[in-house]
KEVONU-796134 format. One record per residue (C-alpha): residue number from 0; residue in three letters; x, y negated, z. Coordinates in Angstrom, 2 decimals. Example, Ala and Ser with C-alpha at 12.3 -4.5 7.8 and 13.67 -1.06 7.14 Angstrom:
BEGIN
+------+------+---------+---------+---------+
: resi : resn :    east :   north :      up :
+------+------+---------+---------+---------+
:    0 :  ALA :   12.30 :    4.50 :    7.80 :
:    1 :  SER :   13.67 :    1.06 :    7.14 :
+------+------+---------+---------+---------+
//
This chain:
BEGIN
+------+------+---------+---------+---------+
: resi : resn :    east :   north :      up :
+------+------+---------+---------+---------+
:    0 :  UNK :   29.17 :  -80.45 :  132.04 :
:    1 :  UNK :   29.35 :  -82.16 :  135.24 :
:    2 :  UNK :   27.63 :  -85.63 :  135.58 :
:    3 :  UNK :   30.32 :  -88.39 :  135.00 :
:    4 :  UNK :   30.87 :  -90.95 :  137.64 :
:    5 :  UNK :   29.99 :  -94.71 :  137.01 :
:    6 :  UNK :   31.18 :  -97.89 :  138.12 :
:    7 :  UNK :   29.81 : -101.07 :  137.85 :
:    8 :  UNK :   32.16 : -104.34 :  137.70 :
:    9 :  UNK :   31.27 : -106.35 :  140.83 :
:   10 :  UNK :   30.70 : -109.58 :  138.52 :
:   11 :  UNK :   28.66 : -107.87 :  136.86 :
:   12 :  UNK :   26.13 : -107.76 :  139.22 :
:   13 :  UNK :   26.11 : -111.49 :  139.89 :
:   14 :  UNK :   24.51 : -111.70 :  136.46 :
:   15 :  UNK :   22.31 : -109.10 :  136.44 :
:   16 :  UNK :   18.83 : -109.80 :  137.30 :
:   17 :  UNK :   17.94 : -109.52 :  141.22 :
:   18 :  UNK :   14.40 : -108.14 :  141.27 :
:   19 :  UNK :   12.02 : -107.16 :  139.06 :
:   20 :  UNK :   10.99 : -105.00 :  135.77 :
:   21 :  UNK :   13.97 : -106.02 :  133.92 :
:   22 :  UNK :   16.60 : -104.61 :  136.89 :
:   23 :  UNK :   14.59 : -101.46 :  137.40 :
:   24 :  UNK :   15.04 : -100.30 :  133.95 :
:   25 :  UNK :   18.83 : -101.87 :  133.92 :
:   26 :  UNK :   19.61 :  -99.86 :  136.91 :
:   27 :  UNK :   17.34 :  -96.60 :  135.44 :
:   28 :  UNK :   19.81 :  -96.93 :  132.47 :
:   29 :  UNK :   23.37 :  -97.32 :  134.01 :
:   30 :  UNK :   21.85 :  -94.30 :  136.00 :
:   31 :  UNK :   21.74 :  -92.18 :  133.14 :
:   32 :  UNK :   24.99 :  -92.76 :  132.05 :
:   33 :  UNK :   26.36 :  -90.63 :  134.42 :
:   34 :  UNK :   23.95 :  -87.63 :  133.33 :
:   35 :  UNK :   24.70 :  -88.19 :  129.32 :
:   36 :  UNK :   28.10 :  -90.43 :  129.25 :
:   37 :  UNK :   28.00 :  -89.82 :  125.34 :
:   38 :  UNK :   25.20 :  -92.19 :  124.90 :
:   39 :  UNK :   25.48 :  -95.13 :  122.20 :
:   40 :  UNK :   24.54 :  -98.77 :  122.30 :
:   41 :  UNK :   22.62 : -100.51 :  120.16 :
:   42 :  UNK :   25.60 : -101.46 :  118.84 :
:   43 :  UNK :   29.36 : -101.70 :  119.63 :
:   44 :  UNK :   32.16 : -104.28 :  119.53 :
:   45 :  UNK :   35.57 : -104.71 :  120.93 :
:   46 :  UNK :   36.56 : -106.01 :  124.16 :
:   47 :  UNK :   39.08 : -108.08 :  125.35 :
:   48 :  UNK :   41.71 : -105.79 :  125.12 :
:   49 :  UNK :   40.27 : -104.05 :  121.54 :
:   50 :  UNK :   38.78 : -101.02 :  123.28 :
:   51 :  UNK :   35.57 : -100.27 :  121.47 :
:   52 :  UNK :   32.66 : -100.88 :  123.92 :
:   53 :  UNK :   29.15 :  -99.75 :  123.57 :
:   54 :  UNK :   26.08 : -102.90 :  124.05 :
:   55 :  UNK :   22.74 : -101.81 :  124.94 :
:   56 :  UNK :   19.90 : -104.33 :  124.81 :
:   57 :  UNK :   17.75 : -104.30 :  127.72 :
:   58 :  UNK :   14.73 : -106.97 :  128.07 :
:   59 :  UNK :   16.65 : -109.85 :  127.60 :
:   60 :  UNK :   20.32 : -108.58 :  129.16 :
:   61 :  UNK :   23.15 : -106.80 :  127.45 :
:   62 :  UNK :   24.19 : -104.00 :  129.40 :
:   63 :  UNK :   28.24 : -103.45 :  128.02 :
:   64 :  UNK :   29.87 :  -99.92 :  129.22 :
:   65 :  UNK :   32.38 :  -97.41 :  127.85 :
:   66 :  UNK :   33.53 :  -94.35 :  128.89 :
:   67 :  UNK :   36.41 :  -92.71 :  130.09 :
:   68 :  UNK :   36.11 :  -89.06 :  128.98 :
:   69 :  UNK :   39.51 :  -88.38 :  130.26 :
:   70 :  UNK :   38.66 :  -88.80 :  133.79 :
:   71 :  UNK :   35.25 :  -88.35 :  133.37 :
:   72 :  UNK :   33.47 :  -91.71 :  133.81 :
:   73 :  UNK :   31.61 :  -94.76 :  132.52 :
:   74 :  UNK :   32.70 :  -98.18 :  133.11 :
:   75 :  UNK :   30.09 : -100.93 :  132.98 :
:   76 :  UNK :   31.93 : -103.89 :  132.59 :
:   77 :  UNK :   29.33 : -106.70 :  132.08 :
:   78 :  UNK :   25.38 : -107.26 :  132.59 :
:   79 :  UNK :   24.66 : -110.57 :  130.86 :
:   80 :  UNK :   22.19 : -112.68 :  129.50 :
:   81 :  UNK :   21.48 : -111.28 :  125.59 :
:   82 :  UNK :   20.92 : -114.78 :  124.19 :
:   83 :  UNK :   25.28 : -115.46 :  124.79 :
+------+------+---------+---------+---------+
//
């Protein structure tokens, strides 16, 4: 299987932590989304439009994704605080 690609929302980023422990192993995850798309959060929930969306709990942040197996991608739609 070739690696998916995998975009990151642009807000996104704005909430995602700048520096530190916490971003390295944010960005070490949305990294390996492209290598194994079929990964699962620690749990799921429906967006905004009812698409099921996969949450993964990282430090303190919720990293939300899903992906698009028919063109062969991951979408990560929000990086927010876990506490919201």
């Amino acid at each position: 299987m070739r690696p998916y690609q995998v975009y990151i929302n642009q807000a996104a980023l704005y909430t995602a932590p700048k520096t530190g422990p916490s971003r390295r192993r944010i960005m070490q995850f949305i990294d390996s989304l492209g290598a194994d798309p079929f990964q699962k959060g620690d749990f799921s929930e429906a967006d905004d439009v009812g698409r099921t969306v996969q949450v993964r709990i990282i430090d303190r942040f919720a990293v939300i994704f899903w992906a698009d197996h028919a063109v062969s991608e991951v979408k990560v739609t929000h990086i927010k605080s876990a506490d919201k």
